[in-house]
N, C-alpha and C positions, 0 to 999 in steps of 0.2 A: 504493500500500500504506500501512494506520495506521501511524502512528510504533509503534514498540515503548515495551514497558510496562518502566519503572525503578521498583521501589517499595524505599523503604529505610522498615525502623522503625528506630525513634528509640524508646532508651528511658530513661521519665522520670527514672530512677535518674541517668542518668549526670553529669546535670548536679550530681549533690552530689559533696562535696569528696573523698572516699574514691573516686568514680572520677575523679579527675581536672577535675572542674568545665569538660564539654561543655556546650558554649552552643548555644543557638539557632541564634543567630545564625551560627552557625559550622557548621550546616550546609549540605552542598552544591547549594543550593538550585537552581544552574545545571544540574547534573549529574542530577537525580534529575522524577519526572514524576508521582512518586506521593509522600508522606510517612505511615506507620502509627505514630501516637501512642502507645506501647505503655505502660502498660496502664489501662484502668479497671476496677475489678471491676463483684461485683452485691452490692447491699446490701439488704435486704428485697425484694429481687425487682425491683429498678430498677439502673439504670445510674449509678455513683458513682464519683468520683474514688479513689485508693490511699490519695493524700498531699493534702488538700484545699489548701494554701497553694500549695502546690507547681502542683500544677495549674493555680491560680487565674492564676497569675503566669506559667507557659510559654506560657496561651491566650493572655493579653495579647500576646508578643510574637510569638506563632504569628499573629494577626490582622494584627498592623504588618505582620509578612514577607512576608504572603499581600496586600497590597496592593502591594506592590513585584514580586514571583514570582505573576500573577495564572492562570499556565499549570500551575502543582503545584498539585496535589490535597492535601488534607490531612485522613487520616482519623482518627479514634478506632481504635483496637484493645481488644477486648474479651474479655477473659479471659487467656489465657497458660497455661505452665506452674502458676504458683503460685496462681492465681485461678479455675479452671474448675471450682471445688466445687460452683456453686450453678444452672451450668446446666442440668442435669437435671431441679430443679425448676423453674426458669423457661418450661422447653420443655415443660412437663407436658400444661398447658391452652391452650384459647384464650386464656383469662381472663386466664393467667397470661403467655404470647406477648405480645399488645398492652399491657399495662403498662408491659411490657419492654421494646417495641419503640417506645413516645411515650416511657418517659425516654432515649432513646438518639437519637431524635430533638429533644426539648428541649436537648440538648446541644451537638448539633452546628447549632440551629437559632441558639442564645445565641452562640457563638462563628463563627458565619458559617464552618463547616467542609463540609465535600464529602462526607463516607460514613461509611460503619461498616462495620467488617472484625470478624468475628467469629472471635476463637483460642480454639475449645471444645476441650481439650486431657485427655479424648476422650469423646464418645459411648458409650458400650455399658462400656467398657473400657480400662486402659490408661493413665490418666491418674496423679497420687499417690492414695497410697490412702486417705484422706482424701477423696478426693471421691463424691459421690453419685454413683450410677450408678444403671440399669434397661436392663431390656433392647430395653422400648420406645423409649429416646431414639433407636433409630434413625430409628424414620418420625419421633418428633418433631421432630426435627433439622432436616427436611427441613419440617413443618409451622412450624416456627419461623424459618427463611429467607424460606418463602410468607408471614407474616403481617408480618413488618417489610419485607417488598420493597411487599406492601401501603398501608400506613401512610407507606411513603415516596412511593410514588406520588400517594398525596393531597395531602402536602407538596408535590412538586412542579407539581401546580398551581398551588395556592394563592401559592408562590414564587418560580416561571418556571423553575427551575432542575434539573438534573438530578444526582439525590444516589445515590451507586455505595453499592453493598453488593456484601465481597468476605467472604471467611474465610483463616484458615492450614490448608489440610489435610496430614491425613495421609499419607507417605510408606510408613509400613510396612504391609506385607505382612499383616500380623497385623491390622493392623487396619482399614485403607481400607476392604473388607468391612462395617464398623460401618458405616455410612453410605449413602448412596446417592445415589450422584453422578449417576446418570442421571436422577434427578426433581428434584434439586434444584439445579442446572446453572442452568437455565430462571430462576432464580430473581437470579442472579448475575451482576455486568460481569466478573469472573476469579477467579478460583482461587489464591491464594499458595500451592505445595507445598513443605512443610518437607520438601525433599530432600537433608537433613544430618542427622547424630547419627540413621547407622543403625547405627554401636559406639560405644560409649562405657563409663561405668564398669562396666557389667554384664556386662562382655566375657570370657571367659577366655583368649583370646589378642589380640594386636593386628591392626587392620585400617583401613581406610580410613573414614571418617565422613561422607564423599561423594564415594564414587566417579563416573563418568560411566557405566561399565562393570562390567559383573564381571570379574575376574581368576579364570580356570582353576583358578589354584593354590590358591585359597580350600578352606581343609578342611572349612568346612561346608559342605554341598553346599546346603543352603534358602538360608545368606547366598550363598554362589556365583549363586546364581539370581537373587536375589530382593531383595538389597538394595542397591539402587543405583539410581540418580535414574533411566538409561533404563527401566527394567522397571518405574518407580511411573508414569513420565509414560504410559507401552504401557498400564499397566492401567486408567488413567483414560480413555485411548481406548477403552478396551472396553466400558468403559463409559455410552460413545458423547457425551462430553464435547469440543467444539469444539475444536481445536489450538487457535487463536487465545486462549478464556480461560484454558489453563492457563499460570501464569509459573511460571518454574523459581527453585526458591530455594537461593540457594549461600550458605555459611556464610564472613564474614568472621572465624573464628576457630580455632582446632585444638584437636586434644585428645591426651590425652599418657597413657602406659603406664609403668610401671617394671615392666621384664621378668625372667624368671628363665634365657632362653640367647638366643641371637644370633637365631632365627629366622632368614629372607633378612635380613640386615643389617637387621635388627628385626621386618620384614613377618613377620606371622604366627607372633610370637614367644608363650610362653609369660607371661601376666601374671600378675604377683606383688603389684603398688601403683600407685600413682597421685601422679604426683605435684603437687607445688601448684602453684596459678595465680596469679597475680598479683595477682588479688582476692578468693583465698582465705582463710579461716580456718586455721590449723594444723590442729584437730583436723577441718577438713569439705573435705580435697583433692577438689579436682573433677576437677585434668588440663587443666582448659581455657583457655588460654589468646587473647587476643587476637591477627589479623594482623601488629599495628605492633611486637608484643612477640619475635613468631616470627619477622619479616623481619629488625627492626633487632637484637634482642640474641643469639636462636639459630643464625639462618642467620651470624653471624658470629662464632659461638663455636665454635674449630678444635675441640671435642671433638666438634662434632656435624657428621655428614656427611649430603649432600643426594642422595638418588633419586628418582626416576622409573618409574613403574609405567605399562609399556605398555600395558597393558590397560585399567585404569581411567583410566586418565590424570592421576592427581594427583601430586602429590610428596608425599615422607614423609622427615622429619627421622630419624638414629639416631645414638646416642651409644653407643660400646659400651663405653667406660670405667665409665659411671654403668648404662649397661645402662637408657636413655629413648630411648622412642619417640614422635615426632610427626606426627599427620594432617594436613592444613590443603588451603587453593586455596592458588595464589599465581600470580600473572600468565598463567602459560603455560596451565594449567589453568582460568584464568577465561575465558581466550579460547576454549578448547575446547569450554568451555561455551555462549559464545555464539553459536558456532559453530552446535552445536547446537540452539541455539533456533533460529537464521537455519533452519538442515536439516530443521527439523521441524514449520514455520510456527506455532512455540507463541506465546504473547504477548508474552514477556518475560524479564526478570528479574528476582527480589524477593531483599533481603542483609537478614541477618539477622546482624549489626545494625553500622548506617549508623557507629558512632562506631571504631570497631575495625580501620578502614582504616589503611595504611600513607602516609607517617608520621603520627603522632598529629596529626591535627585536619591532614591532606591526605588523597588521595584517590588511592593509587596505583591500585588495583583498579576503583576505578568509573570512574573516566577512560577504563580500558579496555573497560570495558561501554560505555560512551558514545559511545569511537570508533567501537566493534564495530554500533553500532545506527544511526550517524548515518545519514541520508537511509533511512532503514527504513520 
């Protein structure tokens, strides 16, 4: 059997001084089989760095690392959350396809890197609203994977080498639909599924943000069904997508409620706020915070007590002095997870994101993926 797939992104951000100045070098190079550089945009219609120095200077040492670790992959990621404005147009044309798809190949050709993972964040719909959309980017989408798997294949002639093209897809319900995983599969070495932050700020009550499971007790009867990593990975099977390319993607961090009554000891309580994360701004609370912040400062602060949701199988922080609720993995539930990819012959597992591990700059959770995968 292939080894299983470990992909962590890395992103660019962390290495400045406001998150704490993640190095390189200090990722778990031993531990991981994949690396997604996260993020470059698109800039007239090509592939360009965010932070040009910045970049300049991480390839540099991404190149050293990758001759010492000559077994990890190291790809670009393209687009993200805050970047996916401008693929709509890019996926328009042919014309506009192959452009797209040699600057994203000069890139990885200058830096001696392995692939390109595309996070078009979304298609059709769904994405900030800010960004372009049509209702053709569907087949585009799928026309836009065929024309750089293209372009890479002539490369790899040319260069002996075989260069991956993966993406981050869609988890939800709402939108996986946009797309079309059955034509565009064929096109693809795996699948990253962002199978986290199916609640978060837009929530009106509290809930889980990657469950494995639905839980019964869910009052919404669509989230009951429908949002939760089994029933996205089930739907991509329907879609007649290989177990082996999809990797399951579990969140290295949680996210947080300020409640208005107890709910179950938070679960499913009514939310009133959000409150700040570690690398928030005052006035732009997100809730989310990172693993190493939720193990080392909350799981040991007596206000906040620790459950266990049989069904979904995660844990969930609740403080009911301050009336804060927290989603997150943590060990038990990472296992569960990979449990299930072992159960369900999927490829892997991809973390989002590699630096947010417990303790800061260790690796309590991937360790355990790692155990979980060895001789896989």
């Amino acid at each position: 059997m292939h080894k299983k797939i470990i992909v962590g992104y890395f992103p660019e951000w962390k290495v400045k001084e406001e998150y704490l100045n993640y190095s390189i070098e200090e990722l778990p190079w031993n531990l991981l089989t994949h690396i997604n550089y996260a993020f470059m945009k698109i800039k007239d219609g090509r592939v360009s760095p965010i932070d040009e120095n910045l970049f300049a200077k991480n390839m540099k040492t991404f190149k050293e690392l990758k001759e010492k670790h000559k077994n990890v992959k190291v790809l670009i990621s393209i687009g993200g959350w805050t970047d996916s404005g401008e693929f709509s147009d890019v996926a328009l044309t042919r014309e506009s396809r192959l452009n797209f798809a040699k600057s994203a190949l000069e890139i990885i050709r200058e830096f001696s890197l392995d692939g390109i993972d595309i996070d078009w964040e979304f298609p059709v719909e769904g994405g900030l609203p800010t960004n372009k959309t049509r209702p053709e980017d569907k087949q585009n989408f799928t026309y836009l994977l065929k024309d750089i798997r293209e372009e890479l294949l002539k490369a790899e002639e040319k260069d002996n080498k075989h260069y991956l093209l993966t993406i981050a897809a869609p988890a939800s319900f709402q939108i996986i639909h946009n797309t079309e995983p059955d034509k565009y599969h064929i096109y693809l070495d795996f699948i990253n599924l962002m199978t986290y932050d199916f609640h978060g700020v837009w929530d009106k009550y509290t809930n889980h943000h990657s469950p494995l499971f639905s839980n019964p007790k869910d009052p919404n009867p669509l989230s009951r069904e429908k949002a939760n990593c089994d029933f996205a990975v089930k739907e991509y099977f329907k879609y007649g997508v290989p177990s082996e390319k999809i990797i399951l993607g579990v969140p290295f961090y949680g996210k947080g409620w300020i409640c208005e009554d107890d709910g179950d000891n938070g679960l499913f309580a009514k939310v009133i706020g959000i409150p700040i994360g570690i690398y928030d701004s005052e006035d732009h609370p997100s809730g989310s915070n990172p693993f190493f912040f939720i193990k080392g400062v909350l799981e040991n602060n007596p206000n906040y007590l620790k459950f266990r949701d049989e069904y979904a199988r995660v844990p969930w922080l609740w403080n009911p002095k301050e009336k804060i609720f927290y989603t997150y993995d943590d060990e038990i539930s990472i296992k569960e997870k990979c449990k299930y990819v072992l159960k369900n012959g999927l490829g892997g597992i991809m973390i989002w994101e590699i630096t947010e591990d417990y303790p800061y700059k260790g690796n309590t959770l991937l360790k355990i993926i790692h155990e979980n995968f060895k001789g896989e």
